[in-house]
Structures are given as structure tokens and as C-alpha cells.
mmCIF file as Biopython writes it, N, C-alpha, C and O atoms, coordinates in Angstrom:
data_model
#
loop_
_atom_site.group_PDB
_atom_site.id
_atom_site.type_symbol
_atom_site.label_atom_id
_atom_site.label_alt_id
_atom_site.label_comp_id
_atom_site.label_asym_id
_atom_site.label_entity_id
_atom_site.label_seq_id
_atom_site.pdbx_PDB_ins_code
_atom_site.Cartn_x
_atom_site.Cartn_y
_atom_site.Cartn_z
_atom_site.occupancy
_atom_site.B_iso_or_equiv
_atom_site.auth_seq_id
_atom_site.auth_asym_id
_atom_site.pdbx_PDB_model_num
ATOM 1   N N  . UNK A ? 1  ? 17.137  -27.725 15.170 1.0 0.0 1  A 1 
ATOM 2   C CA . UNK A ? 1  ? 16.403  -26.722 15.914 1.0 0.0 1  A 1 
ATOM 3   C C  . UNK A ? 1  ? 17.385  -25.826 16.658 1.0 0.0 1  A 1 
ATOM 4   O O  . UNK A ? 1  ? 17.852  -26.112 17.761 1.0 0.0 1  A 1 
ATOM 5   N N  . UNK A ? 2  ? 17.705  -24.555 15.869 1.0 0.0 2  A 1 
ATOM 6   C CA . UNK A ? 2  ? 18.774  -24.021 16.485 1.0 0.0 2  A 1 
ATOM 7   C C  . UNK A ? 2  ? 19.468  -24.041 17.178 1.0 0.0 2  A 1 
ATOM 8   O O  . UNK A ? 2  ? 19.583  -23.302 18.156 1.0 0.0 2  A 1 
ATOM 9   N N  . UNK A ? 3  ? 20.549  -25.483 16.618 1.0 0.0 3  A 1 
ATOM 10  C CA . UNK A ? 3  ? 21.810  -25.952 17.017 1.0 0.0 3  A 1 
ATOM 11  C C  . UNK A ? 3  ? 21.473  -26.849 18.269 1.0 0.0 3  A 1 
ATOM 12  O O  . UNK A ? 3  ? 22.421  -27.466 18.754 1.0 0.0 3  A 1 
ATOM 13  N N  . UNK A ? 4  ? 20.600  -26.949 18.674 1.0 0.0 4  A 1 
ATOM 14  C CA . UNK A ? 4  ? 20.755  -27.776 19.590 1.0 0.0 4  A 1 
ATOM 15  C C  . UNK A ? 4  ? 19.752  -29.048 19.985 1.0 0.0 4  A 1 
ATOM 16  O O  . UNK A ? 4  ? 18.545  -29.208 20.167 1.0 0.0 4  A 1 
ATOM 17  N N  . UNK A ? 5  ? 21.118  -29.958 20.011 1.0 0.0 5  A 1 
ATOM 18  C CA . UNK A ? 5  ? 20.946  -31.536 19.901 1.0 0.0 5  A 1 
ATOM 19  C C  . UNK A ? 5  ? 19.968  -32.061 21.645 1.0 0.0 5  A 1 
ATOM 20  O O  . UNK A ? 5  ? 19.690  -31.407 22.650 1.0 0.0 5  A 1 
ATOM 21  N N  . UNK A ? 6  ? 19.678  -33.758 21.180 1.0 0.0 6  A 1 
ATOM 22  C CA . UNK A ? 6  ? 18.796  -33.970 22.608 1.0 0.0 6  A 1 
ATOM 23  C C  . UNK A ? 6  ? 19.341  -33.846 23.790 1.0 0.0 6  A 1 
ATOM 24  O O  . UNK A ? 6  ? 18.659  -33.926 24.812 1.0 0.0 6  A 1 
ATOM 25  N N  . UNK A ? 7  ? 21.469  -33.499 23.815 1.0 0.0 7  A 1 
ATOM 26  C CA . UNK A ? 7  ? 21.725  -33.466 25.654 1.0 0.0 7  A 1 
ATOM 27  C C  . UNK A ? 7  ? 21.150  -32.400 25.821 1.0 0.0 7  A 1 
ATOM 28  O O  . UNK A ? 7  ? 20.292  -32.328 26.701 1.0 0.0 7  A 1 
ATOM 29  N N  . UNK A ? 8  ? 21.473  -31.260 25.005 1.0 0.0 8  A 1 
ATOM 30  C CA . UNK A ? 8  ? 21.403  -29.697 25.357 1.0 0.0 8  A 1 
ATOM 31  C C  . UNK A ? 8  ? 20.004  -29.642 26.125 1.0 0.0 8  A 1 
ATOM 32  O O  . UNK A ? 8  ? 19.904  -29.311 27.306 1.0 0.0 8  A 1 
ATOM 33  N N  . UNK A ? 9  ? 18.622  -30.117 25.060 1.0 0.0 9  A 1 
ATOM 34  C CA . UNK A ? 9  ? 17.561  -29.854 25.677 1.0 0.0 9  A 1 
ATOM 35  C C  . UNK A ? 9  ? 17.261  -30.520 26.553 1.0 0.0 9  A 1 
ATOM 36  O O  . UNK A ? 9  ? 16.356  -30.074 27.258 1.0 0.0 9  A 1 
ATOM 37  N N  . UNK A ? 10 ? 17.912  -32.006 26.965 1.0 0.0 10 A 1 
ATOM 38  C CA . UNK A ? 10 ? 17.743  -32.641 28.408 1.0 0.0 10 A 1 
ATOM 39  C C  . UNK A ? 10 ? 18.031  -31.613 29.666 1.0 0.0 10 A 1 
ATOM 40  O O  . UNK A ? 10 ? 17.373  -31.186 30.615 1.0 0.0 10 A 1 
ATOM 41  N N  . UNK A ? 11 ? 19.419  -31.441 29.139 1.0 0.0 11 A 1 
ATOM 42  C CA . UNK A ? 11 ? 20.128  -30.715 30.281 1.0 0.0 11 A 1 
ATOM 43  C C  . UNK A ? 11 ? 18.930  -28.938 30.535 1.0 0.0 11 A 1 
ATOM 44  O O  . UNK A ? 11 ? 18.426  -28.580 31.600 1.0 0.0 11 A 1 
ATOM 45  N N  . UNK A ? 12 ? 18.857  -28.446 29.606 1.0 0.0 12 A 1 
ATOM 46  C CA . UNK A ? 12 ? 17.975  -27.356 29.660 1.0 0.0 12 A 1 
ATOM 47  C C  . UNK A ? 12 ? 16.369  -27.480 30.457 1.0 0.0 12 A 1 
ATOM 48  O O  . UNK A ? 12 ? 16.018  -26.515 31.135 1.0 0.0 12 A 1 
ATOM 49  N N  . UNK A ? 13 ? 15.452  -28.672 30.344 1.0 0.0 13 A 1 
ATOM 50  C CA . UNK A ? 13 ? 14.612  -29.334 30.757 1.0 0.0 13 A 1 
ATOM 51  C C  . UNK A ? 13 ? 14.712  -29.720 32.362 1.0 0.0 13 A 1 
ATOM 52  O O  . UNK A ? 13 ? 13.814  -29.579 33.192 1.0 0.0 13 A 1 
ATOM 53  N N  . UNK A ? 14 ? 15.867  -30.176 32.553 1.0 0.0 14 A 1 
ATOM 54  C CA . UNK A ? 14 ? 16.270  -30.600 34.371 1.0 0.0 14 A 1 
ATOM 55  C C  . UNK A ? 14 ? 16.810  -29.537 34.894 1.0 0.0 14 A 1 
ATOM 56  O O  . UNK A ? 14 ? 17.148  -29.665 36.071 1.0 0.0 14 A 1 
ATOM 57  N N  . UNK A ? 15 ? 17.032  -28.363 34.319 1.0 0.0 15 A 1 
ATOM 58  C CA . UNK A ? 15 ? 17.115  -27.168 34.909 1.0 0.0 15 A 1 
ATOM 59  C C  . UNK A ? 15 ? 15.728  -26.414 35.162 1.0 0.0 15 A 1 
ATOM 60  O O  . UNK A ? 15 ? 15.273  -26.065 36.251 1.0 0.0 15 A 1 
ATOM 61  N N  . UNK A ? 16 ? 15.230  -26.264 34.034 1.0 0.0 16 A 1 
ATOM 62  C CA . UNK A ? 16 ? 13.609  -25.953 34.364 1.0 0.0 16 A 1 
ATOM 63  C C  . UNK A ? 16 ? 12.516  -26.603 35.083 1.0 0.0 16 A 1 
ATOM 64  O O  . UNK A ? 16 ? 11.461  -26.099 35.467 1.0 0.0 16 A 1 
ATOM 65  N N  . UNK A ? 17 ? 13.051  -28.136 35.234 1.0 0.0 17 A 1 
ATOM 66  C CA . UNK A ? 17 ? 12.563  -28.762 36.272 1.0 0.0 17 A 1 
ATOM 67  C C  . UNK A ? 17 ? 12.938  -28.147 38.046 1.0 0.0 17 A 1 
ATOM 68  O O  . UNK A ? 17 ? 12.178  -27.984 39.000 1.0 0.0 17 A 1 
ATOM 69  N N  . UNK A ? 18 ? 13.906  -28.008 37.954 1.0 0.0 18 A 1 
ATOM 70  C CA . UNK A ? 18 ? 14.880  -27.787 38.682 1.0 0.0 18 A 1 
ATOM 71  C C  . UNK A ? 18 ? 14.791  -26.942 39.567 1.0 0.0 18 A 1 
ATOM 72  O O  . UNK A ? 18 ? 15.098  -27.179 40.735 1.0 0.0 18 A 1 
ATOM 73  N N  . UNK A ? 19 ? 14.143  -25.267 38.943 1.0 0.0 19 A 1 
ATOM 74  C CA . UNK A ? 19 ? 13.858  -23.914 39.053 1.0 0.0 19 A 1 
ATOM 75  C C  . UNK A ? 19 ? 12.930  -23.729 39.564 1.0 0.0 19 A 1 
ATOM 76  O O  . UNK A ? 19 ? 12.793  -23.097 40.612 1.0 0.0 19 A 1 
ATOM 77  N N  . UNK A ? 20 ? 11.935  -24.348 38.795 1.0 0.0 20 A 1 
ATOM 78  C CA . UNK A ? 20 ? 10.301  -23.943 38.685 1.0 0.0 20 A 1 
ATOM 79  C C  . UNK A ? 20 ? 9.373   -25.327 39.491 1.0 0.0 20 A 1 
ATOM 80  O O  . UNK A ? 20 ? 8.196   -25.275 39.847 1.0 0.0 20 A 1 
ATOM 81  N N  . UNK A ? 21 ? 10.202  -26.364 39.608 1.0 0.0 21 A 1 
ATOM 82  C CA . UNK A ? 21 ? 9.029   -27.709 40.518 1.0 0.0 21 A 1 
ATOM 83  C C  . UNK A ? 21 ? 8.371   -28.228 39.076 1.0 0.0 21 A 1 
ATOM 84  O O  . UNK A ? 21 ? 8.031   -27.612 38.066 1.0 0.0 21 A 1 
ATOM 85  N N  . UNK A ? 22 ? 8.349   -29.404 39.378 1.0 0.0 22 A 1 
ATOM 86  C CA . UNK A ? 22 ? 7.475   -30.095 38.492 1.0 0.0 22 A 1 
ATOM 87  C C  . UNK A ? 22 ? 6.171   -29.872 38.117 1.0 0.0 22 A 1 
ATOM 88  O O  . UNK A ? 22 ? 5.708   -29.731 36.986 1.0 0.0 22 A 1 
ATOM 89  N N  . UNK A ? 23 ? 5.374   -29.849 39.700 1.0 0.0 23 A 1 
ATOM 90  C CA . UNK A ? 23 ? 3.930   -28.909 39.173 1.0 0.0 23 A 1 
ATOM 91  C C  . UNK A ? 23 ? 3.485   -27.997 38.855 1.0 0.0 23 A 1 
ATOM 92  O O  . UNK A ? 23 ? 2.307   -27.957 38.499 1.0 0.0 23 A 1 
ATOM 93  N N  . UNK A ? 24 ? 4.246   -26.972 38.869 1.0 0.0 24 A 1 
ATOM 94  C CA . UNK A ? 24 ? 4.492   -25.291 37.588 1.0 0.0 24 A 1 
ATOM 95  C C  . UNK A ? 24 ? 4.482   -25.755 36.393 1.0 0.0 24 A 1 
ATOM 96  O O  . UNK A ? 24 ? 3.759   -25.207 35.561 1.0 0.0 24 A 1 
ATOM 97  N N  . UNK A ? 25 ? 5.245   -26.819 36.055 1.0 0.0 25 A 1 
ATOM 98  C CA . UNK A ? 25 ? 5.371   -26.946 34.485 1.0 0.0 25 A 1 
ATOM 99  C C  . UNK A ? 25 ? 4.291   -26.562 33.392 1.0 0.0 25 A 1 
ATOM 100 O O  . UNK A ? 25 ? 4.492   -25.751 32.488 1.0 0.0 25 A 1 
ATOM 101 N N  . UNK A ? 26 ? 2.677   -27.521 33.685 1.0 0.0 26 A 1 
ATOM 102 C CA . UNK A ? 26 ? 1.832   -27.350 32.890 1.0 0.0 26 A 1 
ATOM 103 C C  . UNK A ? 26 ? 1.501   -26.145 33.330 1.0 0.0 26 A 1 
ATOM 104 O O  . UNK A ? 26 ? 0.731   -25.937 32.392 1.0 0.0 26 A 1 
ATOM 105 N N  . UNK A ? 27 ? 1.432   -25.281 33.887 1.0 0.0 27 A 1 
ATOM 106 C CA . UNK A ? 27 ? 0.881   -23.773 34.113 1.0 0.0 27 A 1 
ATOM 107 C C  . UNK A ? 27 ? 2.069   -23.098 33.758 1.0 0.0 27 A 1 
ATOM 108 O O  . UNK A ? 27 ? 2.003   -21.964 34.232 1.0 0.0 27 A 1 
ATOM 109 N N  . UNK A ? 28 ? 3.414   -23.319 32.975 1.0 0.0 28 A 1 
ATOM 110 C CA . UNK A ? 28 ? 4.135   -22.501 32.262 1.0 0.0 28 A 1 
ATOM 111 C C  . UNK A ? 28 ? 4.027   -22.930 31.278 1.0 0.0 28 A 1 
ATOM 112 O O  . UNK A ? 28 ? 4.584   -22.235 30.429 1.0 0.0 28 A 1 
ATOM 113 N N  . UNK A ? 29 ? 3.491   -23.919 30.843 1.0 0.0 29 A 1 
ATOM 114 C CA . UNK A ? 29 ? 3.210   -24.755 29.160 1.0 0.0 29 A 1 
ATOM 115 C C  . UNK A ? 29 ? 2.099   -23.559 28.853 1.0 0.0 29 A 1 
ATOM 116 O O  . UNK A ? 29 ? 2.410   -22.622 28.118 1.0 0.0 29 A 1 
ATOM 117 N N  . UNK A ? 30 ? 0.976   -23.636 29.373 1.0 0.0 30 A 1 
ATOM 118 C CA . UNK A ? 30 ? 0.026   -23.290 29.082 1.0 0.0 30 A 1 
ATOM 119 C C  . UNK A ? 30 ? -0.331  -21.845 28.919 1.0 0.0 30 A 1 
ATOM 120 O O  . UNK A ? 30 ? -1.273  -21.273 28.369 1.0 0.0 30 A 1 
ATOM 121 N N  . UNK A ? 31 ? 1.062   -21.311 29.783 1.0 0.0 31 A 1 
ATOM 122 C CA . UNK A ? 31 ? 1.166   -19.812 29.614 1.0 0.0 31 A 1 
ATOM 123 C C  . UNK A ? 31 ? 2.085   -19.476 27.734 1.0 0.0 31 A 1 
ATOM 124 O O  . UNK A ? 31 ? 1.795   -18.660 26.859 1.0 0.0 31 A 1 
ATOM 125 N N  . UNK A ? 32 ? 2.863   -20.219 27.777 1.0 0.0 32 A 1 
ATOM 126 C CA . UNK A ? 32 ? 3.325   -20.306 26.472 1.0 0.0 32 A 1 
ATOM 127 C C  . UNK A ? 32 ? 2.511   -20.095 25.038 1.0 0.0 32 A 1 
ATOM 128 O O  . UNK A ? 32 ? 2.545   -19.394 24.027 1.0 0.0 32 A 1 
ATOM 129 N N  . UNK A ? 33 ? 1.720   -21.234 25.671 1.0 0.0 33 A 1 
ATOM 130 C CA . UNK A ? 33 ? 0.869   -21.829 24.418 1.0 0.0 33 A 1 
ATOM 131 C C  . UNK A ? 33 ? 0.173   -20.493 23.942 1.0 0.0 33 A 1 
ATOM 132 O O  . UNK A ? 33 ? 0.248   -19.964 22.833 1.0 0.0 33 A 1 
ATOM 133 N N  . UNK A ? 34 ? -0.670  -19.995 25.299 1.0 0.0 34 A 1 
ATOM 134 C CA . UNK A ? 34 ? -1.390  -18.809 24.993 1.0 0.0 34 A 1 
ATOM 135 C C  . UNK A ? 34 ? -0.722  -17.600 24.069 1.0 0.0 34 A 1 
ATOM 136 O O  . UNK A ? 34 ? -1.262  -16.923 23.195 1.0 0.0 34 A 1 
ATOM 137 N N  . UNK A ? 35 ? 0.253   -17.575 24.426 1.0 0.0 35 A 1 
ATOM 138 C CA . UNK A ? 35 ? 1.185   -16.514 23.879 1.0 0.0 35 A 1 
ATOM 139 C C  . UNK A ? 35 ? 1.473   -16.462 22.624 1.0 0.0 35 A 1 
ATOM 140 O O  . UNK A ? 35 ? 1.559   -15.410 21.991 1.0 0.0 35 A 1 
ATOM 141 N N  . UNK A ? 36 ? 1.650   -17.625 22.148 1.0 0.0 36 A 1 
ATOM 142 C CA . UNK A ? 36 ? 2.315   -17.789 20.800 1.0 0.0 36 A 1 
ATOM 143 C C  . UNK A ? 36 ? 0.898   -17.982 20.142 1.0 0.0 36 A 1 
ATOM 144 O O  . UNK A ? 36 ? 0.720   -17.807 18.937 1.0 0.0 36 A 1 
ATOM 145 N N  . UNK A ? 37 ? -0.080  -18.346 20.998 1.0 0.0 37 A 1 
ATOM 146 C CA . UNK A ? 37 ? -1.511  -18.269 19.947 1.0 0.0 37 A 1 
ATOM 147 C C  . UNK A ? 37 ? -1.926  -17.070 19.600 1.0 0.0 37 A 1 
ATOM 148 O O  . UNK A ? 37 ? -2.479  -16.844 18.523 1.0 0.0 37 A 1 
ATOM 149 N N  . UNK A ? 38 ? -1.603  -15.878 20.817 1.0 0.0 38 A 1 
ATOM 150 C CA . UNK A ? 38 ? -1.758  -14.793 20.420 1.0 0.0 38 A 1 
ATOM 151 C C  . UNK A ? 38 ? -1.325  -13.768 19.721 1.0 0.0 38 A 1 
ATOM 152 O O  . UNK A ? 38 ? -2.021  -12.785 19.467 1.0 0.0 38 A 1 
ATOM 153 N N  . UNK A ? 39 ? 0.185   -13.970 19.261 1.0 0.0 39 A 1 
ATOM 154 C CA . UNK A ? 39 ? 0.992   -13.849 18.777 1.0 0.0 39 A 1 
ATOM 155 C C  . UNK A ? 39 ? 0.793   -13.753 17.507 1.0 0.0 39 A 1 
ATOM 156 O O  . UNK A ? 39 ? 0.977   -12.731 16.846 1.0 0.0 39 A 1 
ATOM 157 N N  . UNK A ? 40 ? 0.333   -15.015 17.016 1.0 0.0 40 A 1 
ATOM 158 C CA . UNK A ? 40 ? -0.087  -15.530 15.925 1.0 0.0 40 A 1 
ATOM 159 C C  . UNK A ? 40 ? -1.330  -14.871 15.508 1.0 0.0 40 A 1 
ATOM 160 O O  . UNK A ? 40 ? -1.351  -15.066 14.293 1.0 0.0 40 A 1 
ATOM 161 N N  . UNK A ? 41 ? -2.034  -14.421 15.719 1.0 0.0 41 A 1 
ATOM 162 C CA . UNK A ? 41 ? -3.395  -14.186 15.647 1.0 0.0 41 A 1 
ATOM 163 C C  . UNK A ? 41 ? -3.141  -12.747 15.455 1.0 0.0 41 A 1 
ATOM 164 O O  . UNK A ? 41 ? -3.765  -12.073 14.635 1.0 0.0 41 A 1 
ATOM 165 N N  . UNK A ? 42 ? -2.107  -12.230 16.315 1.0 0.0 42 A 1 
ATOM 166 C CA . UNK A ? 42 ? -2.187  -10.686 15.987 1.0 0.0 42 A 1 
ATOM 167 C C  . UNK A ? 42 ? -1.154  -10.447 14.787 1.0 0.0 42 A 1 
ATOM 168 O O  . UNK A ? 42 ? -1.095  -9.257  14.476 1.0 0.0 42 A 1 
ATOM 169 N N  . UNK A ? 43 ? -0.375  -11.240 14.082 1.0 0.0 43 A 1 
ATOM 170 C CA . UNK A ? 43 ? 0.429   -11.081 13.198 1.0 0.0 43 A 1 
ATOM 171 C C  . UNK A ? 43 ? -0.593  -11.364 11.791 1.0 0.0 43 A 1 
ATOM 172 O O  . UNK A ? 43 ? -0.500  -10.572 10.852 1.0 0.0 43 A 1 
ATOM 173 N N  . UNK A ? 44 ? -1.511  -12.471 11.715 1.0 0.0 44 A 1 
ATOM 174 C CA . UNK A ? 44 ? -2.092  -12.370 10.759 1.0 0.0 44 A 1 
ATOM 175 C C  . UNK A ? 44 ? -3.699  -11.404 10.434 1.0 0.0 44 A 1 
ATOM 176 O O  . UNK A ? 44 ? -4.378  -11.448 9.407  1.0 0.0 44 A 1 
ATOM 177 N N  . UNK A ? 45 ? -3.913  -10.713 11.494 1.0 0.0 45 A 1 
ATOM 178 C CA . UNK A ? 45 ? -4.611  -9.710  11.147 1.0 0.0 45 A 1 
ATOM 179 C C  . UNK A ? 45 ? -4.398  -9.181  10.133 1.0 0.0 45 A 1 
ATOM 180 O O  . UNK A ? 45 ? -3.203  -9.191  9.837  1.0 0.0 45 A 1 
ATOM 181 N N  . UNK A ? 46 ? -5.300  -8.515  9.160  1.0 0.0 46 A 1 
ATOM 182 C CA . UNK A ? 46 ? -5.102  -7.655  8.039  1.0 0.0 46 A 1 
ATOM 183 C C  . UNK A ? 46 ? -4.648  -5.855  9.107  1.0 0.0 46 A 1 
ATOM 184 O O  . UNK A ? 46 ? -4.886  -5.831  10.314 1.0 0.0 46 A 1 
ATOM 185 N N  . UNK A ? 47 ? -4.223  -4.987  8.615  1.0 0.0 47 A 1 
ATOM 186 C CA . UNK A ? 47 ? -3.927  -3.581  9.197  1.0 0.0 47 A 1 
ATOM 187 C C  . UNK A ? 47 ? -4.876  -3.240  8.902  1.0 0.0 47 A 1 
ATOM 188 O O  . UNK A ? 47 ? -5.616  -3.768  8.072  1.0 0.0 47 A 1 
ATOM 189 N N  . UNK A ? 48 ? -5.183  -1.644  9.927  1.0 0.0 48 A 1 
ATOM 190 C CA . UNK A ? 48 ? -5.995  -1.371  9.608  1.0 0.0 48 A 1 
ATOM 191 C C  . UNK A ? 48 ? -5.714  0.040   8.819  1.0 0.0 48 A 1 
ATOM 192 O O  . UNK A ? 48 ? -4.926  0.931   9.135  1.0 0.0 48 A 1 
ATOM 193 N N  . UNK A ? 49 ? -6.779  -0.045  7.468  1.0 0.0 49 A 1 
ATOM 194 C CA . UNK A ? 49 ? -6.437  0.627   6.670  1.0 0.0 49 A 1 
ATOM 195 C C  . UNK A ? 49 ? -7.016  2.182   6.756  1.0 0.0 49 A 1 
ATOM 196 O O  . UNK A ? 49 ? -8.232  2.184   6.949  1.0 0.0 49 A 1 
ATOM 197 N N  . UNK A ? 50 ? -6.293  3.806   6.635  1.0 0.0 50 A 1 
ATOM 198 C CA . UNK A ? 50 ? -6.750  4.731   7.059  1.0 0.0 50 A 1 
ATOM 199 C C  . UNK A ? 50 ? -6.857  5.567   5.405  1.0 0.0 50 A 1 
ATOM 200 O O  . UNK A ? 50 ? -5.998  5.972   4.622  1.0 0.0 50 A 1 
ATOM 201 N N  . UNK A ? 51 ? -8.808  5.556   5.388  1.0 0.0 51 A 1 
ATOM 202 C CA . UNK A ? 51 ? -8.935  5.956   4.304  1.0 0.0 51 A 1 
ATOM 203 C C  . UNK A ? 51 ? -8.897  7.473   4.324  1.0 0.0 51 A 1 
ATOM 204 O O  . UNK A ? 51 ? -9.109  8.190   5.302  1.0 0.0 51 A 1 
ATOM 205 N N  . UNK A ? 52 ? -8.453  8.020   2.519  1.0 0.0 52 A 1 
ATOM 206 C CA . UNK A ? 52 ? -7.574  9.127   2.288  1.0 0.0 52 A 1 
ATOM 207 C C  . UNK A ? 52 ? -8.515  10.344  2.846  1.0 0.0 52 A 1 
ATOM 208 O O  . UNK A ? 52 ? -8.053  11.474  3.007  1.0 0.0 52 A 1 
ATOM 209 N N  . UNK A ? 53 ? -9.592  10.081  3.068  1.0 0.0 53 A 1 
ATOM 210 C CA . UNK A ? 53 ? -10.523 11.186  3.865  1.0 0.0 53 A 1 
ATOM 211 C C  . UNK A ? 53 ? -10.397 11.654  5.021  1.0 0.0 53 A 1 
ATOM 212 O O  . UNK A ? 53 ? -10.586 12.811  5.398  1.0 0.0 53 A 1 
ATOM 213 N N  . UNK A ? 54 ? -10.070 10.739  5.610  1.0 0.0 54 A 1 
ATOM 214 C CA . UNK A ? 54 ? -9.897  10.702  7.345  1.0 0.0 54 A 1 
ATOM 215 C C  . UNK A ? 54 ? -8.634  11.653  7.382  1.0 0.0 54 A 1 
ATOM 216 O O  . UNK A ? 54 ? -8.483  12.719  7.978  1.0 0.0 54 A 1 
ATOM 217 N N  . UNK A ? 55 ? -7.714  10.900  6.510  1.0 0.0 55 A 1 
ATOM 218 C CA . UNK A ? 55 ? -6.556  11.742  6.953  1.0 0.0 55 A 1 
ATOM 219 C C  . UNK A ? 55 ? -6.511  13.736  6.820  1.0 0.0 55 A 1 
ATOM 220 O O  . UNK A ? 55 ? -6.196  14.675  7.552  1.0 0.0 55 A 1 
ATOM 221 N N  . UNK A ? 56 ? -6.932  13.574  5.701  1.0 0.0 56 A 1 
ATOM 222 C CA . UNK A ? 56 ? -7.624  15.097  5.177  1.0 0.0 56 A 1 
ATOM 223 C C  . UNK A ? 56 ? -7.999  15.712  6.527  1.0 0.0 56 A 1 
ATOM 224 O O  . UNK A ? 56 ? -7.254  16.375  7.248  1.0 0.0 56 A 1 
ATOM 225 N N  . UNK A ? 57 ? -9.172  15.410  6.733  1.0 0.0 57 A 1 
ATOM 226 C CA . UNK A ? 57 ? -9.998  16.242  7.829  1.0 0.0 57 A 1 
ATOM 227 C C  . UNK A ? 57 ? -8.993  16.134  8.816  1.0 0.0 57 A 1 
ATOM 228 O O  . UNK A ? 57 ? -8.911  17.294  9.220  1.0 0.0 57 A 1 
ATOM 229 N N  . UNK A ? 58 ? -7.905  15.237  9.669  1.0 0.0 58 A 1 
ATOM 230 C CA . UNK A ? 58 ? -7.096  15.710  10.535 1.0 0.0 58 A 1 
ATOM 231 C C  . UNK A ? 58 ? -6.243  16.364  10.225 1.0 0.0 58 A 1 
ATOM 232 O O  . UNK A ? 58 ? -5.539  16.784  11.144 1.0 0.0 58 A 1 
ATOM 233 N N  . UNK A ? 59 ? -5.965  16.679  9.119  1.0 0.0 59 A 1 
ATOM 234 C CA . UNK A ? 59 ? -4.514  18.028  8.943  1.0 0.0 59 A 1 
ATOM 235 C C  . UNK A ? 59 ? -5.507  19.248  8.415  1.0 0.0 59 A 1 
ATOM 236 O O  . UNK A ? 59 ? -4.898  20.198  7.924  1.0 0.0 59 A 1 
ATOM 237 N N  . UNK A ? 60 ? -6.928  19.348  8.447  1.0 0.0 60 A 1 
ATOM 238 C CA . UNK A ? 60 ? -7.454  20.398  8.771  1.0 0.0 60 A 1 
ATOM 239 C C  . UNK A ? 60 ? -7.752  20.741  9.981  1.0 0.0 60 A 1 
ATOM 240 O O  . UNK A ? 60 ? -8.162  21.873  10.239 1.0 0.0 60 A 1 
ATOM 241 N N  . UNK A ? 61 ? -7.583  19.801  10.896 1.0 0.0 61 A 1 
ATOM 242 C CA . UNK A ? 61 ? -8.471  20.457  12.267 1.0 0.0 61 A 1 
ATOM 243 C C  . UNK A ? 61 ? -7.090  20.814  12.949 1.0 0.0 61 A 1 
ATOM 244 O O  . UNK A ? 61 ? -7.130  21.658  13.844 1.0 0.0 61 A 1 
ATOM 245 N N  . UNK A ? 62 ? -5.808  20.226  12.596 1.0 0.0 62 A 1 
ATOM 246 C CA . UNK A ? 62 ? -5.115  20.699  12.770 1.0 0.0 62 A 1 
ATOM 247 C C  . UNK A ? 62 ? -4.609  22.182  12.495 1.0 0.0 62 A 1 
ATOM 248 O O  . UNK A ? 62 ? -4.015  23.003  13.194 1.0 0.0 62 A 1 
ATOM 249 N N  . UNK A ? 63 ? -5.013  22.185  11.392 1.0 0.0 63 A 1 
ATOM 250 C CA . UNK A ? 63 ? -4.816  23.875  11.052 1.0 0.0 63 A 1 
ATOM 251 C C  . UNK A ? 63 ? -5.495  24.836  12.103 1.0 0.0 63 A 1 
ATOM 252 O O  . UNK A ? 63 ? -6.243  24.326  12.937 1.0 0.0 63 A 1 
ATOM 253 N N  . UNK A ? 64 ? -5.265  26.277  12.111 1.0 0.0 64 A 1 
ATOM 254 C CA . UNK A ? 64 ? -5.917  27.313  12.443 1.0 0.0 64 A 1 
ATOM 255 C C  . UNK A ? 64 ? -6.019  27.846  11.561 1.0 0.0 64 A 1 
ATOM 256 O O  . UNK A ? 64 ? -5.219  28.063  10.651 1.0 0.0 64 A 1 
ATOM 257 N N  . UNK A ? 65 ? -7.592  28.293  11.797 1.0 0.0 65 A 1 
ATOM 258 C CA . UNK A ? 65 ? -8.222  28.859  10.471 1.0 0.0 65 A 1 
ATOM 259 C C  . UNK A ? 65 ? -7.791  30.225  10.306 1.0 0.0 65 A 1 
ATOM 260 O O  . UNK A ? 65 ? -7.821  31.149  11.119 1.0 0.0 65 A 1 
ATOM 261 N N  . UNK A ? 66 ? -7.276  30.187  8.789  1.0 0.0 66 A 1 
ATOM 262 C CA . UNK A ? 66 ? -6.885  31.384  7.917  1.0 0.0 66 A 1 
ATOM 263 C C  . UNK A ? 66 ? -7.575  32.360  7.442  1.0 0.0 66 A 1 
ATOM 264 O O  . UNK A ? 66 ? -7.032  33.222  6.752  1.0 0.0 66 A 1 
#
């Protein structure tokens, strides 16, 4: 897990203990979690697709009429 073995993430863990208090933890877990759920959710959306009509009529209204 990109390079790094169980001291690294001990040592990384008792720093975030460290920083933030023990009882922050689950209310920064949980801020996480959300994130990467949302994350996720907005990456597998389909796009949304702009049919060839739509586009038409805006590079006419763009024009001034000739």
C-alpha cells in the first residue's frame, strides 16, 4: 500500500491521534467515508449527453441576425 509498511502507519496513526484527540477520530472517519462515497458515485455517473440540436440553436442565438 504505497510503500508503506505497519511502523510507518503506526507512527502516522499516533500522530493523528496526537493532533486531532481520540474523540475526533470517528467524526474524521466518517467525514472520509462520505467523501470517497461521493466521489465514487460522481465518477460513475454516465455524462451528460448534449444532443446535436441543442447545440445548433445556441450558435444561432448566438448569431445576429443577417
Amino acid at each position: 500500500m504505497f510503500g508503506l509498511g505497519m511502523p510507518e502507519l503506526l507512527i502516522i496513526l499516533v500522530i493523528i491521534v496526537i493532533i486531532f484527540g481520540a474523540s475526533r477520530l470517528p467524526e474524521i472517519g466518517r467525514g472520509l467515508g462520505r467523501g470517497i462515497k461521493n466521489f465514487r458515485e460522481s465518477t460513475s455517473e454516465k455524462p451528460k449527453e448534449i444532443s446535436p440540436d441543442s447545440e445548433e440553436s445556441n450558435r444561432e442565438k448566438e448569431r445576429p441576425d443577417e
